[in-house]
Structure formats: structure tokens, C-alpha cells
N, C-alpha and C positions, 0 to 999 in steps of 0.2 A: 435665969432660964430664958431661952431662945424661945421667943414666940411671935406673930405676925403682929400682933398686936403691940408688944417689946420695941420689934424692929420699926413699926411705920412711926410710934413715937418719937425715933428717936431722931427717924426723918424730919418730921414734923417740927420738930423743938429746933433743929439748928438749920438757919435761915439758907444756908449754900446748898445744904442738900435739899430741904422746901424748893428750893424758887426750880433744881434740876427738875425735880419732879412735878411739878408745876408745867416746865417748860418743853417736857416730855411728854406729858398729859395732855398740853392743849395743843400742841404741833402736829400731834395723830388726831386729835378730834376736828382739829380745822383742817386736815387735809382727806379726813371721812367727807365733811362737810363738802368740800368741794366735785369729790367723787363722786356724790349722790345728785349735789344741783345739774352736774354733766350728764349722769344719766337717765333723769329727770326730761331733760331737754332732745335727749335724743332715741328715748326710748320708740321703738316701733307703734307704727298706728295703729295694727289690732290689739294695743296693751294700754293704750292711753288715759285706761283708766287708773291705772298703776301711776302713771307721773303725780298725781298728789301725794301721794302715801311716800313716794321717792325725794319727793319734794321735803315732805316734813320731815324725813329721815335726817336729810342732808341741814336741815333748820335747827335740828335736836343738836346735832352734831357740833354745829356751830355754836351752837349756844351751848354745848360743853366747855369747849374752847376759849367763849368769853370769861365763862364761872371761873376758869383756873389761875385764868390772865387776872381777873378779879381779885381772886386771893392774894396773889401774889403782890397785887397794890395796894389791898389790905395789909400787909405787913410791910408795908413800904419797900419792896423790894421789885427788881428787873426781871423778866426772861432772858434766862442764860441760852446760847446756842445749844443743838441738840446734838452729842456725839451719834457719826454715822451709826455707828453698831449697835445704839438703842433704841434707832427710830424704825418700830417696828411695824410701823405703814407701810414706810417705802422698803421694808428689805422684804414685806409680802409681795408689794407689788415688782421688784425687782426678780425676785424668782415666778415670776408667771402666776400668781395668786391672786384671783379678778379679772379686772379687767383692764388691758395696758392701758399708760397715761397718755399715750401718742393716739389710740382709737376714742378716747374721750377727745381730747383736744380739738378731734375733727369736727365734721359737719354731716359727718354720713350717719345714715339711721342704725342703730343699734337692731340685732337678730333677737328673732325670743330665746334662741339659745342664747345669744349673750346675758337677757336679762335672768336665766334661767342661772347661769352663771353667779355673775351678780347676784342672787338672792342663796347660790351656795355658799359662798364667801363672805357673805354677809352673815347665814348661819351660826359656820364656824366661828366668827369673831366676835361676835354678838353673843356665843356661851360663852367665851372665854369672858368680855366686859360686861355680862352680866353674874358670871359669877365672883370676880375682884371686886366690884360692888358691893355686889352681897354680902361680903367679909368686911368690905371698909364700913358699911353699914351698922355691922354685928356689933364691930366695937367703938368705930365713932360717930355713932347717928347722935347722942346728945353734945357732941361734941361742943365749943359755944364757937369757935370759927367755923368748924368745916361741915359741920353737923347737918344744916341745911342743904349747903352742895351736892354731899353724900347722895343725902335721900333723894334727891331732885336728881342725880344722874342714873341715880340704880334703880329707879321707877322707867323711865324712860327705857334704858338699858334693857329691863324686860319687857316694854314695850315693842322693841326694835326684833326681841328674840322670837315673839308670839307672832308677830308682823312677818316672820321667815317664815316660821312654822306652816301659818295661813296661807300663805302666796306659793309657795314649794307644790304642798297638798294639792292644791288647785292644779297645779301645773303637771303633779303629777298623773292625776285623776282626767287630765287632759292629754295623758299618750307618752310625755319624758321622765315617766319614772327612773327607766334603766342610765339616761343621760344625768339624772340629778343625785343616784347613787352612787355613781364614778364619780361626777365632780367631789360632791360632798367628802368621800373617800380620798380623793389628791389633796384639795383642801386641806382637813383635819392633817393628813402625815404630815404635811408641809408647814402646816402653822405651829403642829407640837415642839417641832423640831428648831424652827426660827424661836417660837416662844422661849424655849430653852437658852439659844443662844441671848438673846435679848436680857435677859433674866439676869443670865450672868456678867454680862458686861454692866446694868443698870448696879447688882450688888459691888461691881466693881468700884465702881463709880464712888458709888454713897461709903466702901469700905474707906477707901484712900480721903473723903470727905470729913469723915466721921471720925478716921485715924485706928477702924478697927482691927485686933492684933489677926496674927495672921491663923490661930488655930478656930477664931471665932468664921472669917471669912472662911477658911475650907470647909467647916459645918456648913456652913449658910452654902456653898458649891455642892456642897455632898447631897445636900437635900432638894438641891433645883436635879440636881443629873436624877437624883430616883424619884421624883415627879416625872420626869420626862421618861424612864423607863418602864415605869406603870402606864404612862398615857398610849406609849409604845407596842405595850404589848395588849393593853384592852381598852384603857381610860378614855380612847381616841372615839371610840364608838358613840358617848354622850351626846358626840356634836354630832354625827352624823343621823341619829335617830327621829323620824318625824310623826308628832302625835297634835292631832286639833286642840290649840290651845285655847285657857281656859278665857283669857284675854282675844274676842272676838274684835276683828276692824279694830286694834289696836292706833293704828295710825291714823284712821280715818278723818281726824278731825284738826283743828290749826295745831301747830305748834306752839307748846305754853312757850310764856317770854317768862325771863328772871330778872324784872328789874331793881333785886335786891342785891344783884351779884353783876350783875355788867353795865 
């Protein structure tokens, strides 16, 4: 029987598809990481209270990044290059999702609509990694390798999500609501839709790894396309919805270190 829990096992147990996902996993988190330290440093001056919280963002991030690369040395094994079509950082930011890598790169100050941006984008991605969290959690939080990672990234992860929430509201309740419900709206279609594709080339990847036959892989396709046709026609809405969460100043304080993982 085909189940999330079936399939990541089986990732998990054999070391070529591990070290992929591994080197998938921390290639999107050090490049959030980066993202956030940029705009951290160029956020506008009437928001400058915000560069901590951007700060720690971009800290968490990274230090996602370490934990993966961590595991991965824990089982004595390399990071593998990351095929284009699974890196699904840069094919957001390649379709206009955030904020360019060329306007980070600069020196010029970022807009509050930029960071109003910015914290759309951050929304949407931030349900999506916290709710694959949540799931790797379900079933491998006692795990004895990965167990600790888990929890330690899907705590954050909802951090990161409450930290939208918070900052969004504020912005809204400040005059950009109609600006943060279009973003939020381009965002979600565009992410569902990369998600999908992503999804599919990642099971591609782990089928031809794994050596799975070919009627198990067009299941496992069948099932990413009608996720994607649900998130399509209403699923999409999740991300865009904003409610005060329960987790207040989420970010507010350093970023925890892992010095058991990196």
C-alpha cells in the first residue's frame, strides 16, 4: 500500500535517493537563507524594525541547511548536485515569485511594497514547509536519525508561518490590504502549479533511483496532478487566508543554534 509514510521510508533507507533529498532540501533552505539576510540589510527605514525578525528568518533558514548537510555526514555520504527542475527556490524566483535576485544583489533600499511582497511569498511557502513538516513529523518525530531534525525544523517552520501572519495583518490594518490580497492570490496560483511540477520531477528522480515499476510511478503522478487539481480549484485559498496567530512575535528573539546537527 502506497503511503507517505511507505514512500519517504523507502527514500530514507537507500543512501542515493537520502543524500538527493538531503541535497534538495538544504540547497532551498541556504538559498531562503540568503534571501532573507539581503533583505534584512536593505529593508526600508521606516520598517527597520522588521530587519531582526528578517534576520532570524534568514538564520533559521540556514541553519536548516546545516541540519541536512549534517545528516548527510551522518551517514557518510556527499551532497549530490541539485537537478534544475527540482530546485524549487529558483524556479519561484525565476517566474516572478518574491523578490528578483538582481534587486537583492543591489544596494538600493527596498519599497514597503517590496517587503509587503516579501512577506506574501513568504506566506505562501511557509504553509506549504510547514505543512511537509508536519507530515514528516507525524510519522518520523521518534525517528533515531532524523527524529530530532524533524521537530527542530517544523517548529521553526511554524514559526516562520505565524511571523507572516503577524507582519501581513499589521500591514494590512496599515492601508495594503487590497495590495497583499493580489499578491498573496499570484503567489498561491503560481506556487501550486511549480509545486506540482517539482513534485513530479523529485518522484521522477527517487522512481529511476529506487528502480520503481512503472505502474507504481504513474500512481504516485496521478496523485501529485489531483493534489494539484484540488489546490486549483479551492485548496489554494489556505495560503492566502490571514488570521492573528496563536504564536505572538514569533521571531522576535535569536535564532536557536543546532549544535547537535551542524
Amino acid at each position: 500500500m502506497l503511503s507517505a509514510k511507505s514512500l519517504f521510508t523507502e527514500i530514507l533507507d537507500n543512501d542515493e535517493s537520502f543524500a538527493l533529498f538531503c541535497s534538495i532540501a538544504a540547497s532551498g533552505e541556504s538559498q531562503g537563507g540568503w534571501e532573507n539576510a539581503r533583505i534584512a540589510v536593505l529593508v526600508p527605514d521606516g520598517e527597520r524594525a522588521l530587519a531582526p525578525k528578517i534576520t532570524r528568518h534568514g538564520a533559521d533558514e540556514d541553519k536548516h541547511g546545516r541540519i541536512f548537510n549534517a545528516l548527510l555526514k551522518k551517514r557518510g555520504l556527499e551532497p549530490v548536485p541539485v537537478p534544475h527542475e527540482t530546485d524549487y527556490t529558483m524556479l519561484l524566483e525565476k517566474h516572478g515569485i518574491g523578490l528578483a535576485h538582481e534587486k537583492l544583489k543591489g544596494e538600493e533600499r527596498l519599497t514597503v511594497q517590496d517587503i509587503v511582497t516579501y512577506l506574501a511569498h513568504s506566506r505562501v511557502t511557509e504553509q506549504r514547509a510547514s505543512e511537509e513538516m508536519e507530515l514528516l513529523r507525524k510519522h518520523f518525530a521518534d525517528h533515531p536519525d532524523i527524529g530530532r531534525a524533524v521537530k527542530m525544523i517544523s517548529n521553526d517552520e511554524d514559526n516562520h508561518l505565524a511571523y507572516c501572519h503577524e507582519e501581513l495583518l499589521r500591514f494590512a490594518y496599515a492601508g495594503h490590504g487590497r495590495a497583499i490580497q493580489q499578491t498573496l492570490r499570484e503567489c498561491a496560483l503560481a506556487e501550486i502549479r511549480i509545486y506540482r511540477d517539482v513534485s513530479l520531477a523529485v518522484m521522477a528522480h527517487m522512481g529511476r533511483i529506487l528502480g520503481w515499476p512503472r505502474p507504481k510511478s504513474a500512481v504516485l503522478a496521478a496523485g501529485i496532478h489531483a493534489v494539484y487539481a484540488w489546490e486549483r480549484a479551492a485548496g489554494w485559498r489556505r495560503m492566502v487566508s490571514l488570521k492573528m496567530p496563536e504564536r505572538r512575535d514569533a521571531l522576535g528573539g535569536p535564532a536557536t543554534s543546532a549544535p547537535e546537527f551542524a
